[in-house]
C-alpha positions as CSV (number, residue, x, y, z in Angstrom):
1,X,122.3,-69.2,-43.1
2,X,123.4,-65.6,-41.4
3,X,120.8,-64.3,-43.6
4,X,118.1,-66.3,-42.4
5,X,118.9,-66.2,-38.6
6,X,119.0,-62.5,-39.1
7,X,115.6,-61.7,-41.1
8,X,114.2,-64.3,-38.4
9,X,115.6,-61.8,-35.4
10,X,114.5,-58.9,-37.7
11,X,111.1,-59.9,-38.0
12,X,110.8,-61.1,-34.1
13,X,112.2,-57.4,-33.1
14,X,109.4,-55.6,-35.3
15,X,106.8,-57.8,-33.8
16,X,108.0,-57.2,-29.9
17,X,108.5,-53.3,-31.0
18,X,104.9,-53.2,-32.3
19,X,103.3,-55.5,-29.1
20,X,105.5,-52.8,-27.0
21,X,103.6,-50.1,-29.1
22,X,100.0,-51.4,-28.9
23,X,100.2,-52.1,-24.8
24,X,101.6,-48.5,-24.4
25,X,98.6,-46.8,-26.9
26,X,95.9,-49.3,-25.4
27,X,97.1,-48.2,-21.5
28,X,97.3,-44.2,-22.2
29,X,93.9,-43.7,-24.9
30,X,91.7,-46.8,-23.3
31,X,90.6,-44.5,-20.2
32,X,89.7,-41.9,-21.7
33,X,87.7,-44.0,-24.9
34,X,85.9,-45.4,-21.8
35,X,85.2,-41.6,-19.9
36,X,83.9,-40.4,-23.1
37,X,81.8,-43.3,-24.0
38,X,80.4,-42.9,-20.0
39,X,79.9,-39.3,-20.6
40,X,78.1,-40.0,-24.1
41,X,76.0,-42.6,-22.3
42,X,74.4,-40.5,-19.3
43,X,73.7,-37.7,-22.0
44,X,71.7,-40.0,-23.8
45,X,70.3,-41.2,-20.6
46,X,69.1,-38.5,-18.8
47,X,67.8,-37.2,-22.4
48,X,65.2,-40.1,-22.5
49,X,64.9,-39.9,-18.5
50,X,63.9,-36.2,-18.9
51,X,61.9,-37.0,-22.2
52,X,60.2,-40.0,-19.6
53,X,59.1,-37.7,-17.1
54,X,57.6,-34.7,-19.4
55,X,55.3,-38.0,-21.0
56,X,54.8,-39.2,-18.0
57,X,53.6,-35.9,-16.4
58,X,51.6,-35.1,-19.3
59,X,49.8,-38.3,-18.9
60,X,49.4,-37.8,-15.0
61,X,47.8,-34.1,-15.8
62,X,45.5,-36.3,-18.5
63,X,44.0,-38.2,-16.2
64,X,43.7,-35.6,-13.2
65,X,41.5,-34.0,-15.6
66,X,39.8,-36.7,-16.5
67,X,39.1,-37.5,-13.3
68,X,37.8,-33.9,-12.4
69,X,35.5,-33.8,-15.4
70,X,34.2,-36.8,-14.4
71,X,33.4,-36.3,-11.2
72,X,30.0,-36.2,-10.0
73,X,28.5,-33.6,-7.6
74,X,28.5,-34.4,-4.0
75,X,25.7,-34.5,-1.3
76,X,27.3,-31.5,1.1
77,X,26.2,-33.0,4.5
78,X,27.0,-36.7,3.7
79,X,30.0,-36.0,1.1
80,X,28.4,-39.2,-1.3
81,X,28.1,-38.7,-5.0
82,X,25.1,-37.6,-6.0
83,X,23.1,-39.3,-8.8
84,X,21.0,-38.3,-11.2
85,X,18.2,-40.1,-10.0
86,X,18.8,-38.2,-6.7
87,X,19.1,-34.4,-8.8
88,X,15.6,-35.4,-10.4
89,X,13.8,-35.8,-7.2
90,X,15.7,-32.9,-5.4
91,X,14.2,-30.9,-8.3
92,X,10.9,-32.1,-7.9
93,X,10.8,-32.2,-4.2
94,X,11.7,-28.2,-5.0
95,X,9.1,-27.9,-7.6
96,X,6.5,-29.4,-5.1
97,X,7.4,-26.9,-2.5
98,X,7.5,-23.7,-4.7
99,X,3.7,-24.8,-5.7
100,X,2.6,-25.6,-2.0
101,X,4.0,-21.8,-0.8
102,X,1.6,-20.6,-3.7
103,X,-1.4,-22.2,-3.2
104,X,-0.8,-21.4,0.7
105,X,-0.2,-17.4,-0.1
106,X,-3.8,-17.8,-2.9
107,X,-5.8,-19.5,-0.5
108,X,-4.6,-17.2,2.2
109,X,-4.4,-13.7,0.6
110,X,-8.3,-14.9,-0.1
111,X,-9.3,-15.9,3.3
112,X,-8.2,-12.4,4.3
113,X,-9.0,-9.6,1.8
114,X,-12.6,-11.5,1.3
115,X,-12.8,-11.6,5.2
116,X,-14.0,-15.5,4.9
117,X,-13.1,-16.4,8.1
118,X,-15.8,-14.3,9.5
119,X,-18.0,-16.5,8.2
120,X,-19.4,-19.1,11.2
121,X,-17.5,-22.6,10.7
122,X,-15.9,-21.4,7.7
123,X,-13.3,-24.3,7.4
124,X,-11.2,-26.8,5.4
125,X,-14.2,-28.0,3.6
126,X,-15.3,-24.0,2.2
127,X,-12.1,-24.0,0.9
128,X,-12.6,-27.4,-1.0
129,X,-15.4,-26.4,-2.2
130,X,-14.6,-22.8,-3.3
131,X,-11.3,-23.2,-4.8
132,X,-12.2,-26.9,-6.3
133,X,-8.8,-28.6,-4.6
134,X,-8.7,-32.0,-3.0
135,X,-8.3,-31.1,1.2
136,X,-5.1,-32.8,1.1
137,X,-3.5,-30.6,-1.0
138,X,-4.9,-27.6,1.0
139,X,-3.5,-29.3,4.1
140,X,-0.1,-29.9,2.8
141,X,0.2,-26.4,1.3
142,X,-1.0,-25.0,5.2
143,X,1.3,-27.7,6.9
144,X,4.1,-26.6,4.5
145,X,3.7,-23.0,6.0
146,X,4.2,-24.5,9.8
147,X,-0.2,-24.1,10.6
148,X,-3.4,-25.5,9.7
149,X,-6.5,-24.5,7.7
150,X,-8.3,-24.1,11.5
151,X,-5.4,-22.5,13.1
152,X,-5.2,-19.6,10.2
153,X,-8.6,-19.0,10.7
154,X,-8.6,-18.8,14.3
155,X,-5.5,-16.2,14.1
156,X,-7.7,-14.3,11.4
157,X,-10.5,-14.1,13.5
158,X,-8.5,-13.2,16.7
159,X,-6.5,-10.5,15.3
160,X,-10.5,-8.8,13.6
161,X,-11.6,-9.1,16.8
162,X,-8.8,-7.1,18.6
163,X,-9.1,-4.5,16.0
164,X,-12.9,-4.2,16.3
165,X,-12.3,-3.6,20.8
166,X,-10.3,-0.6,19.5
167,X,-11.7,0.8,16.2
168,X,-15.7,-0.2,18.2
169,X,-15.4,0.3,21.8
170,X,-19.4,0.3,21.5
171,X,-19.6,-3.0,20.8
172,X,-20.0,-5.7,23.5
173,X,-17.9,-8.9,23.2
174,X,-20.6,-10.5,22.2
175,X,-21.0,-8.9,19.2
176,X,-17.6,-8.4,18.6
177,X,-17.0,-12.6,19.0
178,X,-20.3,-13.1,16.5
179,X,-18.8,-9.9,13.7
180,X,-15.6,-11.8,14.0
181,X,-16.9,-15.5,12.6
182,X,-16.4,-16.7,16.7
183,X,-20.1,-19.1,16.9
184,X,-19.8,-18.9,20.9
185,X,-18.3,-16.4,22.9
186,X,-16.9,-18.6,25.8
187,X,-14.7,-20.1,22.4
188,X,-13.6,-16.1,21.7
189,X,-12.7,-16.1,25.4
190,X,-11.1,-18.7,25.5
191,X,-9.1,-18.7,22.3
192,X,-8.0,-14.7,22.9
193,X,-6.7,-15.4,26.2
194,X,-4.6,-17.8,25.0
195,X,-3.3,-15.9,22.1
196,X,-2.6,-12.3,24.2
197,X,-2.4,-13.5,27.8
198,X,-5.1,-11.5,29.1
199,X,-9.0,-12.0,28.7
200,X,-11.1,-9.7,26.1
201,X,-12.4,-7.3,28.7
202,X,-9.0,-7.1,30.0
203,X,-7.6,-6.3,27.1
204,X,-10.0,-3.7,26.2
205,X,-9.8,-1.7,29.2
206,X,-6.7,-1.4,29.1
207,X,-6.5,0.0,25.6
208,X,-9.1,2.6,26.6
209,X,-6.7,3.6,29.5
210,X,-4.3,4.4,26.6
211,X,-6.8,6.2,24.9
């Protein structure tokens, strides 16, 4: 019976010296398990957080570019996209306007070096005729220059006439409004004063002065 009682408070003094044991090793080693499992956990963390933002910023500078490359030009003074609708007819508006300065400096360089507008009513219609172009296009490609077939001719005819008081001070105006395509000479008058500010005998006398 001794035997008994004592293997019973044997075994009861192993167990309370082994529950004594485990509260002591749980108290001094479960803080530090838990630092080192924190520790483990934010390196692993801010590994995928910093493995995040490098896909993530990659994926932002994909579709900046994207965005730049697909971005259409702009209309400077409005700031709207431009179309390509819109590019085509710039272009042709251009092309339009490159022909018109042509034709204007043909029909011009023509009307001078051949000396047409000496001609009496030389017009619009000559030109028509001569160069085989509808007068609308003639009168776009003038208006495009900022004149008119009838205003080019006048200035032609003014500046001859000018010339011819200086280069033929024999001449009379008359003659000098006739030689110069003028078909009266009141219109000559008329037309020089308003071009120079002074009247054709005016003007003449006062280059002989100079003379």
């Amino acid at each position: 019976m001794e035997v008994i009682l004592w293997s019973v408070l044997l075994g009861f003094a192993v167990l309370v010296t082994a529950l004594v044991v485990s509260l002591h090793y749980h108290r001094k080693y479960t803080p530090i398990l838990r630092q080192m499992s924190e520790r483990l956990s934010d390196k692993d963390f801010g590994e995928t957080d910093r493995t995040s933002e490098k896909a993530q910023k990659k994926t932002d500078e994909a579709d900046s570019n994207s965005r730049k490359n697909s971005r259409k030009p702009t209309d400077e003074r409005s700031g709207n996209p431009i179309n390509n609708a819109q590019i085509e007819t710039a272009n042709a508006v251009k092309t339009v306007e490159d022909a018109d300065e042509k034709l204007f400096r043909q029909l011009t360089d023509a009307i001078r070096n051949e000396q047409l507008y000496t001609v009496p009513k030389f017009g619009r219609t000559e030109l028509v005729e001569r160069f085989h172009l509808p007068s609308k296009r003639i009168s776009t490609a003038f208006s495009m220059a900022g004149t008119s077939v009838p205003e080019f001719i006048r200035y032609c005819r003014l500046e001859h006439a000018r010339q011819l008081m200086i280069e033929q001070p024999d001449m009379t105006l008359v003659e000098i409004a006739t030689a110069s395509g003028f078909v009266h000479a009141s219109t000559f008058t008329v037309d020089f004063k308003n071009k120079y500010g002074v009247s054709p005998t005016k003007y003449r006398e006062e280059k002989l002065k100079e003379k």
